[in-house]
Z-matrix of the N, CA and C atoms (Angstrom, degrees):
N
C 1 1.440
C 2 1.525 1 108.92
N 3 1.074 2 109.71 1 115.49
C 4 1.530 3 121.29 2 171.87
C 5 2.298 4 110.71 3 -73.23
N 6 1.320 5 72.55 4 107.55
C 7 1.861 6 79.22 5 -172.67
C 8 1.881 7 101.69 6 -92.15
N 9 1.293 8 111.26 7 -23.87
C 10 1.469 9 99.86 8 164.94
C 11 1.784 10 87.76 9 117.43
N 12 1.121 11 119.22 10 -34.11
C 13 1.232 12 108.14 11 -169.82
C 14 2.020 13 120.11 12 -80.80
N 15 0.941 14 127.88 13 171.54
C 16 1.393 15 126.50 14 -169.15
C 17 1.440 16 121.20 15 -104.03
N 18 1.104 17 124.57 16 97.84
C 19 1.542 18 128.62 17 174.25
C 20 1.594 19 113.77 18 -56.94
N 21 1.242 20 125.83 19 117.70
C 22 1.584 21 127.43 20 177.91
C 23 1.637 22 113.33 21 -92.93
N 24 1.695 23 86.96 22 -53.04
C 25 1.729 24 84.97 23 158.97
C 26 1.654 25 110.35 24 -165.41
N 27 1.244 26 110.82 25 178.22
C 28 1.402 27 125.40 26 -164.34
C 29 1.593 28 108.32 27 -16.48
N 30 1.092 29 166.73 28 108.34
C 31 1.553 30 150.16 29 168.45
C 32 1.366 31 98.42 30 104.62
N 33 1.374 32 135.47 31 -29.84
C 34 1.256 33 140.24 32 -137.46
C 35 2.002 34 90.21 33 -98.02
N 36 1.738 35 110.79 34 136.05
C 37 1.684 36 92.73 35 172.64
C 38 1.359 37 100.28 36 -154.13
N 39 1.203 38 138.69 37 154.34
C 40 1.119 39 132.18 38 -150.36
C 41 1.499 40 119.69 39 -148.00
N 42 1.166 41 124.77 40 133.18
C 43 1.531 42 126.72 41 -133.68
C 44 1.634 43 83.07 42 -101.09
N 45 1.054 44 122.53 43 150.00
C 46 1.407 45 129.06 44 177.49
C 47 1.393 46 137.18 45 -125.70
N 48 1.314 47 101.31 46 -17.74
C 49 1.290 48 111.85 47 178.07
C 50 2.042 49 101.28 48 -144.66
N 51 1.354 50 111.83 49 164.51
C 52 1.721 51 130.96 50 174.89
C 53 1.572 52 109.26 51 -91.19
N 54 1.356 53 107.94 52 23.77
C 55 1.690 54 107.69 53 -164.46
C 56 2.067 55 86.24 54 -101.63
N 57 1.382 56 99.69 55 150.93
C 58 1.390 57 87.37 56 -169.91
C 59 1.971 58 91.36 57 -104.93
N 60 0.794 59 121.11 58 125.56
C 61 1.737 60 117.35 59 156.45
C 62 1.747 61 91.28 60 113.46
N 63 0.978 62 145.07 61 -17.02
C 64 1.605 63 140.26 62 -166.09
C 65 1.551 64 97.70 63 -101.80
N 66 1.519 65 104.95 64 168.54
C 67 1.199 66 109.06 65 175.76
C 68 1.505 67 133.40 66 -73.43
N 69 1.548 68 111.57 67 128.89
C 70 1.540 69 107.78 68 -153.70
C 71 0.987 70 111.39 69 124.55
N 72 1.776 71 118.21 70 -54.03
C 73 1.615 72 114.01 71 -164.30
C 74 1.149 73 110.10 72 -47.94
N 75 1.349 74 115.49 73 -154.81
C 76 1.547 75 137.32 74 171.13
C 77 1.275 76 91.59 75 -96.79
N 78 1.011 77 121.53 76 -72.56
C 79 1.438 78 121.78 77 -157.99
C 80 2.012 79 109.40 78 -41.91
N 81 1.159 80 103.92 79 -40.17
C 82 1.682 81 111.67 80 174.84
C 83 1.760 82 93.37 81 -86.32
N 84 0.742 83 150.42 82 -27.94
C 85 1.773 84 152.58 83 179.43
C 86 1.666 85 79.68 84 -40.60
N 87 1.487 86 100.91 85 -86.53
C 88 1.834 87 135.78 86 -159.38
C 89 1.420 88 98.66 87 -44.65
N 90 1.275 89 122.64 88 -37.53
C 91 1.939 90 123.39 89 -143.75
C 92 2.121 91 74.56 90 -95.70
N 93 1.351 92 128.60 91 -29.28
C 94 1.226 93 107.58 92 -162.31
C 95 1.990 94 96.86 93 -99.36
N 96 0.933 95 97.38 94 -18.50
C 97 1.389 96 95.32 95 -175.70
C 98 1.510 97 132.40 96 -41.54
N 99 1.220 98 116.12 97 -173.16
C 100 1.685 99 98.77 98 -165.68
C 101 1.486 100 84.85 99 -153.89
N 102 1.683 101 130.35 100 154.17
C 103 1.235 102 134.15 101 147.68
C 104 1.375 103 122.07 102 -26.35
N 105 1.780 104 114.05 103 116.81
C 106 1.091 105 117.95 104 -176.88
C 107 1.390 106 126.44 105 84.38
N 108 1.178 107 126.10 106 6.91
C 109 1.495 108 144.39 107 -173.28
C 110 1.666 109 95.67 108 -73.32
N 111 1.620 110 103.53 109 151.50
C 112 0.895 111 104.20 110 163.17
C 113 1.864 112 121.39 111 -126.63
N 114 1.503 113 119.20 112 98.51
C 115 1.018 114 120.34 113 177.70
C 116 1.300 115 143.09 114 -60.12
N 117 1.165 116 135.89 115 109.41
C 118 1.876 117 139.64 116 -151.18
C 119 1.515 118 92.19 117 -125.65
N 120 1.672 119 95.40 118 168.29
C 121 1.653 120 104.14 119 177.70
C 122 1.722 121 100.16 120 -132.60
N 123 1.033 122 84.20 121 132.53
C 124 2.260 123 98.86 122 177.31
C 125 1.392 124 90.76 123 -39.87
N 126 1.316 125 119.30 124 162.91
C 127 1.394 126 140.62 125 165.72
C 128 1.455 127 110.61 126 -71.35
N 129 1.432 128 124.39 127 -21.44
C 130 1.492 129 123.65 128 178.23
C 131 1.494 130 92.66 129 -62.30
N 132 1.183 131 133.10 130 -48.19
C 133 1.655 132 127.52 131 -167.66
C 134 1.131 133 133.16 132 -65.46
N 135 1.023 134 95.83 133 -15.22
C 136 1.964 135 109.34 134 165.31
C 137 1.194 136 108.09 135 -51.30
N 138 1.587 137 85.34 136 112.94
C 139 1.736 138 116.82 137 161.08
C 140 1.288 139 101.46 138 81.53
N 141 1.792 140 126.81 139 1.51
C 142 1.201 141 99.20 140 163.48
C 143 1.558 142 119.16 141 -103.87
N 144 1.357 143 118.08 142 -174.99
C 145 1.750 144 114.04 143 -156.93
C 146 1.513 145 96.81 144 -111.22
N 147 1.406 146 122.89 145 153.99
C 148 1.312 147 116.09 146 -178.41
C 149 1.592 148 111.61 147 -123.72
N 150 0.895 149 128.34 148 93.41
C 151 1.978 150 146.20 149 -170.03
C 152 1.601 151 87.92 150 -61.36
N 153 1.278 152 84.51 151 127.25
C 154 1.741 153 90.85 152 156.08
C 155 1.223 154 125.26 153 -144.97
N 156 1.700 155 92.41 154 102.93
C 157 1.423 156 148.60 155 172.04
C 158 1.597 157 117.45 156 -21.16
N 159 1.230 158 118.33 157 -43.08
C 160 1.330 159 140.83 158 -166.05
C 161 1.385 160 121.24 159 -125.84
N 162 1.556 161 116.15 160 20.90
C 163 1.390 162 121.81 161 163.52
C 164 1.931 163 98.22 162 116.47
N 165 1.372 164 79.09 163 176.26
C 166 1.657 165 84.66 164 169.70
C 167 2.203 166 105.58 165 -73.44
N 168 1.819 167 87.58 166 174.62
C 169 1.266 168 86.78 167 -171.02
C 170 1.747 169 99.68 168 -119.71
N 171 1.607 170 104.87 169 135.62
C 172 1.560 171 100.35 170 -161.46
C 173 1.375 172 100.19 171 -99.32
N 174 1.313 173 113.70 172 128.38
C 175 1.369 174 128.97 173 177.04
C 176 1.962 175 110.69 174 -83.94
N 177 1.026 176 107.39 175 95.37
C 178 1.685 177 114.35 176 174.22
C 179 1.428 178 120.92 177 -69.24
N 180 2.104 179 107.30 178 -42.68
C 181 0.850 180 94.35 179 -166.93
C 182 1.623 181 109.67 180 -104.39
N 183 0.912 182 133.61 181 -148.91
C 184 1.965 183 151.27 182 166.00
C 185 1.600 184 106.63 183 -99.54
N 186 1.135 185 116.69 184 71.20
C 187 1.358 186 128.37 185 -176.08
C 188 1.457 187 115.82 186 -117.28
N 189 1.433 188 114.29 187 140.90
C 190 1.776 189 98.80 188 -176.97
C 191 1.473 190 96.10 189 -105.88
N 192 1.551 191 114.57 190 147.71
C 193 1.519 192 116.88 191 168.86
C 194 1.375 193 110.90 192 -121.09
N 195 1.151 194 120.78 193 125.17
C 196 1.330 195 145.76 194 -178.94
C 197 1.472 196 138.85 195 -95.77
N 198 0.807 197 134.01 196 73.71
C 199 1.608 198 143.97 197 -178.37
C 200 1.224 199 132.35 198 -84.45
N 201 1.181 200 91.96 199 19.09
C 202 1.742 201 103.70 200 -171.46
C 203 1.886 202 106.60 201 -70.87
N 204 1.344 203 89.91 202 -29.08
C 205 1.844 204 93.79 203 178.89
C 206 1.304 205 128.76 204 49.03
C-alpha cells in the first residue's frame, strides 16, 4: 500500500506533508508504522506546525519520532 509518505531507509518513514489524515501526514506516517520505526519530517516542514484536526494521534506501536530536521 502506497501511503504517500517516503521511506529513506529500512524502519526509517517520512512525513511529507502538514495535511492531517491524507497521505503523507503524520497521522497516516503513525497508523502505517511498524515496531521500531523511525519517523522524520521532509525538509518542506520546517518550522511549520501540524493541527490535528481529528483528535489526538494514537501511538500503538514503539516508534521514535524525530523532528530535529
Amino acid at each position: 500500500m502506497d501511503i504517500g509518505a517516503v521511506e529513506v531507509n529500512p524502519g526509517t518513514i517520512v512525513t511529507t506533508n502538514s495535511d492531517n489524515g491524507v497521505s503523507g501526514s503524520l497521522r497516516q506516517v503513525v497508523a502505517h508504522s511498524t515496531n521500531t520505526d523511525l519517523i522524520s519530517f521532509a525538509p518542506n516542514l520546517s518550522g511549520l506546525s501540524i493541527t490535528l484536526t481529528n483528535g489526538q494521534i494514537e501511538l500503538s506501536n514503539n516508534v521514535t519520532i524525530d523532528a530535529s530536521g
